[in-house]
C-alpha positions as CSV (number, residue, x, y, z in Angstrom):
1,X,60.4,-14.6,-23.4
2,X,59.7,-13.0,-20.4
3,X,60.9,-9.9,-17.6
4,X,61.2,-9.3,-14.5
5,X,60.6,-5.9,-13.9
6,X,60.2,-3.5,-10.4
7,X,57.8,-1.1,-9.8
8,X,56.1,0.0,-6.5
9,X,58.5,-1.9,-4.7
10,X,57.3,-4.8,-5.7
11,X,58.9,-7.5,-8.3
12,X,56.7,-9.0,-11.0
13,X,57.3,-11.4,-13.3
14,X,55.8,-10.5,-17.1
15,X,55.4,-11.9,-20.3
16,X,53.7,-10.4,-24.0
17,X,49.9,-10.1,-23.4
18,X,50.3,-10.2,-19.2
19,X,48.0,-8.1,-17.1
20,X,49.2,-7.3,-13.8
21,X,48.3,-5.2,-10.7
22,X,50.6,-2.8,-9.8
23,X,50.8,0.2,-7.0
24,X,49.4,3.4,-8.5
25,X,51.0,5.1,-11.3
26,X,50.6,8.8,-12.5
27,X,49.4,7.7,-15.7
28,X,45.6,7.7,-17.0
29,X,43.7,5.2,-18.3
30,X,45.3,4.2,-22.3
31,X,48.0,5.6,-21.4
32,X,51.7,3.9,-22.5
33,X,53.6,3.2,-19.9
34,X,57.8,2.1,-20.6
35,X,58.7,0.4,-17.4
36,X,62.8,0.4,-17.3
37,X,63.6,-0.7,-14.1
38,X,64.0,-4.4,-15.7
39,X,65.7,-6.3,-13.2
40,X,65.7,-9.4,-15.5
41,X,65.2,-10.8,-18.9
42,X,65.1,-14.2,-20.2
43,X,64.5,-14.6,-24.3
44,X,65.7,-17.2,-26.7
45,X,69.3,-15.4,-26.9
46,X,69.7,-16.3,-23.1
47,X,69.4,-15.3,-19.7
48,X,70.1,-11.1,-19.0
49,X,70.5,-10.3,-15.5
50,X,70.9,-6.8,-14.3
51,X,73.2,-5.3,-11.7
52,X,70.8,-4.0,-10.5
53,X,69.1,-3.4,-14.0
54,X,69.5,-4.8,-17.1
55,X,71.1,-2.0,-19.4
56,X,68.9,-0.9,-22.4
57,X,66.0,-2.8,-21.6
58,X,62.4,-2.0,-20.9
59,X,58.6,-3.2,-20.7
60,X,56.2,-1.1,-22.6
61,X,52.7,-1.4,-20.8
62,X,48.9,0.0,-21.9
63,X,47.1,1.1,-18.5
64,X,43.6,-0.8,-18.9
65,X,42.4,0.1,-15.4
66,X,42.5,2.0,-11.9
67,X,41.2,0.4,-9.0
């Protein structure tokens, strides 16, 4: 299973137990973070694709750095 999700612009591609880099966020370190703007999401049910986002969805993220 896996997303494609948009934040900062950018596009990223993320899985279960992914670490990415993203632009800055107003969130603090440990902090959850529920990214909805899921553009994309590909599971064992099939292929979602949003127009432009996929309705319901969302990636729930832990903040584990700033940098």
């Amino acid at each position: 299973m896996y997303a494609v999700i948009e934040t900062g612009g950018k596009q990223y591609r993320v899985s279960e137990g992914d670490a990415i880099n993203v632009e800055k966020l107003p969130y603090q370190v440990g902090d959850s973070v529920e990214l909805d703007r899921v553009l994309l999401v590909s599971s064992e049910k099939g292929l979602a694709v949003g127009q432009p986002t996929v309705e319901g969805a969302k990636v729930v993220a832990k903040v584990e750095a700033e940098g």
